[in-house]
Each structure stands twice: as structure tokens, then as C-alpha cells.
C-alpha positions as CSV (number, residue, x, y, z in Angstrom):
1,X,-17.1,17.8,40.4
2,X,-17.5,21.4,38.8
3,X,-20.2,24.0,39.4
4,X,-21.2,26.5,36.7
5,X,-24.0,29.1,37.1
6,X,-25.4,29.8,34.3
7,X,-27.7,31.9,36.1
8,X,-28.4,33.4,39.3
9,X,-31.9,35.4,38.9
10,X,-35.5,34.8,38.2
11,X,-38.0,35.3,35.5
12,X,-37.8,39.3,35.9
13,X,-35.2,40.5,33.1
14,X,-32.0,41.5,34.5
15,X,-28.8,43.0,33.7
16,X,-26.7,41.5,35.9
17,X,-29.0,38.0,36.5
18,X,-30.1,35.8,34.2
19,X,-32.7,32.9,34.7
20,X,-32.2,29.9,36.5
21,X,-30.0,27.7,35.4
22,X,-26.6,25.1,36.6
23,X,-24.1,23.0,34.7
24,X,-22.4,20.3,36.8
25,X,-19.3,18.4,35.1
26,X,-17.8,15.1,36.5
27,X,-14.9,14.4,33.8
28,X,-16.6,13.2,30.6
29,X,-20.0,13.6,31.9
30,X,-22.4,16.9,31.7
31,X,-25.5,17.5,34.0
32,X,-27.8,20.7,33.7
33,X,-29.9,21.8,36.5
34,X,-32.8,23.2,35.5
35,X,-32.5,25.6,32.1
36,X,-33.9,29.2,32.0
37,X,-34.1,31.1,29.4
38,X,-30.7,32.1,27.4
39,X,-28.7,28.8,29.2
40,X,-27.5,27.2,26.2
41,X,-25.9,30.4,25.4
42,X,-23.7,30.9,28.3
43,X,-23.2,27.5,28.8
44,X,-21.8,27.9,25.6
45,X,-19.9,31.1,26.4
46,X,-18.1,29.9,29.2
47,X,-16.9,26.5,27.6
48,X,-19.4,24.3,29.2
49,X,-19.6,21.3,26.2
50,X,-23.5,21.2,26.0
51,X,-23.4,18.4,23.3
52,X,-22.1,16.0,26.4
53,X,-25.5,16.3,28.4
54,X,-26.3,13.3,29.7
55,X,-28.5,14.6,32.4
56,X,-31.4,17.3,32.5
57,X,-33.0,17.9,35.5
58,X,-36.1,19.8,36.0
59,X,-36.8,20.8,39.5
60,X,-40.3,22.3,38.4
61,X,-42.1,23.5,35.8
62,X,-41.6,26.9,35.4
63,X,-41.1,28.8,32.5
64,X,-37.8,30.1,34.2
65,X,-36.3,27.4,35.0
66,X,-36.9,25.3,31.6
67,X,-37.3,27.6,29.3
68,X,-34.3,26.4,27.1
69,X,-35.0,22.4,27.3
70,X,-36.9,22.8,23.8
71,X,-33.5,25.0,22.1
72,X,-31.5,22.1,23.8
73,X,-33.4,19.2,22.3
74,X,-33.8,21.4,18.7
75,X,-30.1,21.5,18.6
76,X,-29.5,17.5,20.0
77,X,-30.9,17.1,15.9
78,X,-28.5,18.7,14.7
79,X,-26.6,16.1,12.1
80,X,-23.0,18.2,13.2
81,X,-23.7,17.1,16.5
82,X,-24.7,13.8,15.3
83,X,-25.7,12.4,19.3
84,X,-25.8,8.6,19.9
85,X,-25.8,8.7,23.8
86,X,-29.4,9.0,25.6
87,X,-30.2,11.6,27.4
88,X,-32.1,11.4,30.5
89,X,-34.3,13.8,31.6
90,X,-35.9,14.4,35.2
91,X,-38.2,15.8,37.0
92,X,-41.2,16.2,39.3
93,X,-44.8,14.9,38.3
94,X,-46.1,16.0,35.4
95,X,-43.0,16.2,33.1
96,X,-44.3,13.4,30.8
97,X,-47.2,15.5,30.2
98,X,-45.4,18.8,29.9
99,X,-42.7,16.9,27.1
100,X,-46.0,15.8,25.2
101,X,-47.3,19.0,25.2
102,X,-44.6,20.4,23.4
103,X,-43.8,17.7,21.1
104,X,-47.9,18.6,20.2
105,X,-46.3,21.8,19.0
106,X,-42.9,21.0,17.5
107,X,-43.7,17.9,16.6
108,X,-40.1,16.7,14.2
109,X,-38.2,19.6,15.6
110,X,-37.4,18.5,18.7
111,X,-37.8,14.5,18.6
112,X,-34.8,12.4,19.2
113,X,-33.4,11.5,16.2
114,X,-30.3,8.9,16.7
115,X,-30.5,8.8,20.3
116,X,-32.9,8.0,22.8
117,X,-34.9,10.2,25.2
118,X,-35.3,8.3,28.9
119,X,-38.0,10.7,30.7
120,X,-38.8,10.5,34.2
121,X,-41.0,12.0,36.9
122,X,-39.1,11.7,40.4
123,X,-40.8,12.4,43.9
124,X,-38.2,10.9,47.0
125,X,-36.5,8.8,44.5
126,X,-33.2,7.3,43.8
127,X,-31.3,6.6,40.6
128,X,-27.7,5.3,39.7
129,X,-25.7,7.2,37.1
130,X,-22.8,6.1,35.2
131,X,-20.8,8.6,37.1
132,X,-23.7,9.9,39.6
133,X,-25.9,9.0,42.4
134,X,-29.1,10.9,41.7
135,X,-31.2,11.2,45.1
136,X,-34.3,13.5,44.6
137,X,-37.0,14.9,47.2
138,X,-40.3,16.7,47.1
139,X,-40.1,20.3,48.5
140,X,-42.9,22.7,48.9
141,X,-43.4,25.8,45.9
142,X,-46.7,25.7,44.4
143,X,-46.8,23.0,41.4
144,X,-45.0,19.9,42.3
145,X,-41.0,20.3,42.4
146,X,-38.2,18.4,43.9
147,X,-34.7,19.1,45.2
148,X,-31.9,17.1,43.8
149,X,-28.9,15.7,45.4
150,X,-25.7,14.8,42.7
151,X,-23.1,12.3,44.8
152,X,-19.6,11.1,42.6
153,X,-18.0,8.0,42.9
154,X,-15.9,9.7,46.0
155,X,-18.6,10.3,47.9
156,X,-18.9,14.3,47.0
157,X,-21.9,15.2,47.5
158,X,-24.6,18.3,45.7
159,X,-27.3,19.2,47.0
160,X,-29.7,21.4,44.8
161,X,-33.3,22.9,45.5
162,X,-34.8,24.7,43.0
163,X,-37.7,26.9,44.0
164,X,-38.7,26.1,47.5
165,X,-39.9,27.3,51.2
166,X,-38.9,25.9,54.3
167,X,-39.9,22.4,54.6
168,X,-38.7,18.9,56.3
169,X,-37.9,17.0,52.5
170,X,-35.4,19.9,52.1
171,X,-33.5,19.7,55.0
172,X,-33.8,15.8,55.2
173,X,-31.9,15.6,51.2
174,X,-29.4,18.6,52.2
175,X,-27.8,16.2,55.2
176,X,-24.4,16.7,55.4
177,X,-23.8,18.2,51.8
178,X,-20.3,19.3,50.8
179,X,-22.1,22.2,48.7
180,X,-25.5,23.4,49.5
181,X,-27.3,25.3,46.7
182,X,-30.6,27.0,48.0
183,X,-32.6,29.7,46.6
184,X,-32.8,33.2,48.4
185,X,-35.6,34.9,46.3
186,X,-36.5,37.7,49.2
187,X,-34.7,39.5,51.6
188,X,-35.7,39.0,55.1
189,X,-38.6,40.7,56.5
190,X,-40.8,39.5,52.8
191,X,-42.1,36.1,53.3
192,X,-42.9,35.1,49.6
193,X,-44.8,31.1,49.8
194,X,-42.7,28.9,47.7
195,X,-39.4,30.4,48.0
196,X,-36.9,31.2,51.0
197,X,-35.1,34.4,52.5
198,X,-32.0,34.2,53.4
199,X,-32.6,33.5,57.3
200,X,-34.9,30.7,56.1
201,X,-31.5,29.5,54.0
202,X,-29.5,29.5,56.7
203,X,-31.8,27.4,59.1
204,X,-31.9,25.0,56.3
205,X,-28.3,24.6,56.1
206,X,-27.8,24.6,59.8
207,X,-30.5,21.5,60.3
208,X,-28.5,19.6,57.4
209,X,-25.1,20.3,59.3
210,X,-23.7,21.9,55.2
211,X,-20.3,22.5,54.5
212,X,-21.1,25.5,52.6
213,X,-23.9,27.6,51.2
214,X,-24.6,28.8,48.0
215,X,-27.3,31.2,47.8
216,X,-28.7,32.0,44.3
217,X,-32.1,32.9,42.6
218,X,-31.9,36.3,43.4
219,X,-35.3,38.9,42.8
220,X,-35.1,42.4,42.0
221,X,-36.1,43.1,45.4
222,X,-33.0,41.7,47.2
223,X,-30.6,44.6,46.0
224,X,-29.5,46.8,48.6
225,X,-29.7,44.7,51.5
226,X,-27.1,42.5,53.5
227,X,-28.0,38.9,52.3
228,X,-25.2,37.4,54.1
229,X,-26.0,39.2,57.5
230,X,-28.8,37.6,57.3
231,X,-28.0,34.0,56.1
232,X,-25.1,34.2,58.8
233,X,-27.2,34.5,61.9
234,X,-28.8,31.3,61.4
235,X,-26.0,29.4,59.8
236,X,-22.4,29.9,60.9
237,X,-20.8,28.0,57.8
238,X,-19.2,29.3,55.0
239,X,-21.6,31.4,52.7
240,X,-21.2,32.4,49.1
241,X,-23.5,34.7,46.8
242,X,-24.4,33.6,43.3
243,X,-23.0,35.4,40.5
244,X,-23.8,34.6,36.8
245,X,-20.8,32.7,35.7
246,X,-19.0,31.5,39.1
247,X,-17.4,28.0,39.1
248,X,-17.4,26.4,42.3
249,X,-15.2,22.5,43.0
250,X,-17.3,20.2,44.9
């Protein structure tokens, strides 16, 4: 199981950071992780096969983290593409709503056309995959979101939050991950509700007993201090900042 990020940042425009956004690859098969803004394009840059999606999940509703689901499905019409395969897409309560909203507005341009569109709002649900396990949990941001745990037929297992504070359905879907992915929007010392520091990070992966840590979702506001001095004195596993572009082997 592969890891791309395709971004490591937030809604504030970036240089080095773009919005939030994953690509996980389990041979043939393609999942994407939430989809911020400009996704597509370095999915597409760094040889991630976005016509293979069979999976889209939306840990909330945020224009940063699914910014590019409406480019995705406007290119799925393409006739060079020419998709038979559904594609599932996921997320916390009020999805359905969200999708009919926009088909309201694009109406043709981004119905499925030779291929059908499963959608599905998750709370602490579980789903079986061709090739994935899909285990999901509500966390606590604001509007309704969920964290998402990916497990392959050899027992590997993702875990994947999204926007989230500290909470019990975070630390009870992280158990015993092989890769941890948590958000670290603040440095320690700004408490932000809905989102985690990097302390906070670290006490989740320490209660779930992680293999490693992957801290991404990075504001502005964490440049220039130590994020992994931080993370480290509440979790004594291994740790690894976000960058856009980093592949990571589950």
C-alpha cells in the first residue's frame, strides 16, 4: 500500500503547501482522501493514475478538502477516459445533500455517464472493498466529519483523520495503525477547536499504541517552530512531517 500527499496545507495559499489532499494505491486499485483544491493536478504530476479511482473519501465538507471532487467527476465524462467501473464516494452526513447541490449547478457536466456513482454518508461504519477494508469513525471539527481507516488483504492497516481535535472516536479507529496520519494545524501553545497541535498528535498516537506518525495539514502559523519537539514528548514512536509530494509504504 502506497501513500502520496498531494497536499500537506490548508485553505490559506501557499508556496510550499497545497490543500488537503492523499492518494492511496493498493496494485490496480486507486483511493483519494479527501481532494483540495489543485489535487488532480499533482496527482497527475507525480504519476498517480487518477482515471483508476475507485474510491473518494470525504472526511468533511470543507471547501479545502473537496474542492476538486467536481474537476474529478467533469473529467470521469470524458469519452478518452471512457470509465465503466463505479466509483464510490464517502463521507460524513450530509454528502448526499452536498452532491445534489452541485449537480443543481452543473447539472450534465458532472453526471456519470457509463458508469455508476455509489454515494454514501458514513458515521462508525464498516464497508468491504474489493481490495480494502473501509472502517470509518466520527471525530469532533465543527460540521460532521469522520476519520477513515484503509486495511489490505495483509492486514496493513491506514488510519486517516481529516480535520479533528482530540476526541475518544479518534483514538478508538487509530488502534494499533501501521501508519497514523493526523492533522497538526497549530503549534503548541494555540489551541484552535476542531483541529490538533502537535502535543495533542502525539497523545493520540500514544493512546492508539501507532507504529508511526504522520503529521500533515500544516497552517501558516506553524513555521518556525519545533513540530517534532513537540509531537515527541507525548509520543515516543517514529514521527514524520508532511511534505507535498512524499510517498510513504504502508
Amino acid at each position: 500500500m502506497e501513500v502520496t500527499i498531494l497536499g500537506s496545507g490548508t485553505a490559506i495559499p501557499d508556496r510550499e503547501r497545497s490543500s488537503p489532499g492523499l492518494a492511496v494505491r493498493l496494485e490496480d486499485s486507486l483511493a483519494f482522501l479527501d481532494l483540495g483544491s489543485g489535487s488532480l493536478g499533482r496527482a497527475a504530476r507525480l504519476s498517480v493514475p487518477v482515471d483508476e479511482v475507485e474510491l473518494v473519501l470525504l472526511t468533511h465538507l470543507h471547501p479545502d478538502h473537496t474542492a476538486d471532487l467536481v474537476p474529478l467527476l467533469f473529467a470521469l465524462r470524458n469519452p478518452e477516459w471512457r470509465r465503466v467501473r463505479p466509483l464510490l464516494v464517502v463521507g460524513a452526513e450530509g454528502l448526499a445533500e452536498h452532491l445534489w447541490r452541485l449537480d443543481a449547478v452543473y447539472g450534465d457536466w458532472i453526471r456519470p455517464a457509463g458508469y455508476d456513482l455509489d454515494i454514501r454518508e458514513l458515521g462508525r461504519s464498516r464497508l468491504s472493498l474489493p481490495r480494502w477494508h473501509l472502517q470509518t469513525e466520527p471525530v469532533r471539527h465543527g460540521p460532521p466529519a469522520i476519520a477513515a481507516a484503509l486495511t489490505d488483504g495483509r492486514g496493513r492497516r491506514l488510519v486517516y483523520s481529516g480535520d479533528t481535535e482530540y476526541c475518544e472516536g479518534l483514538v478508538r479507529i487509530a488502534q494499533d495503525a501501521d501508519l497514523l496520519i493526523l492533522e497538526c494545524s497549530f503549534p503548541d501553545g494555540r489551541i484552535c477547536p476542531g483541529h490538533l497541535t502537535p502535543s495533542q498528535a502525539g497523545r493520540v498516537a500514544r493512546e492508539a499504541r501507532c507504529k508511526k506518525l504522520l503529521l500533515t495539514h500544516f497552517y501558516p502559523a506553524c513555521r518556525g517552530h519545533d513540530l517534532l519537539a513537540s509531537c515527541r514528548g507525548a509520543y515516543p514512536g517514529p514521527i514524520v512531517l508532511a511534505e507535498d509530494g512524499l510517498r510513504m509504504e504502508v
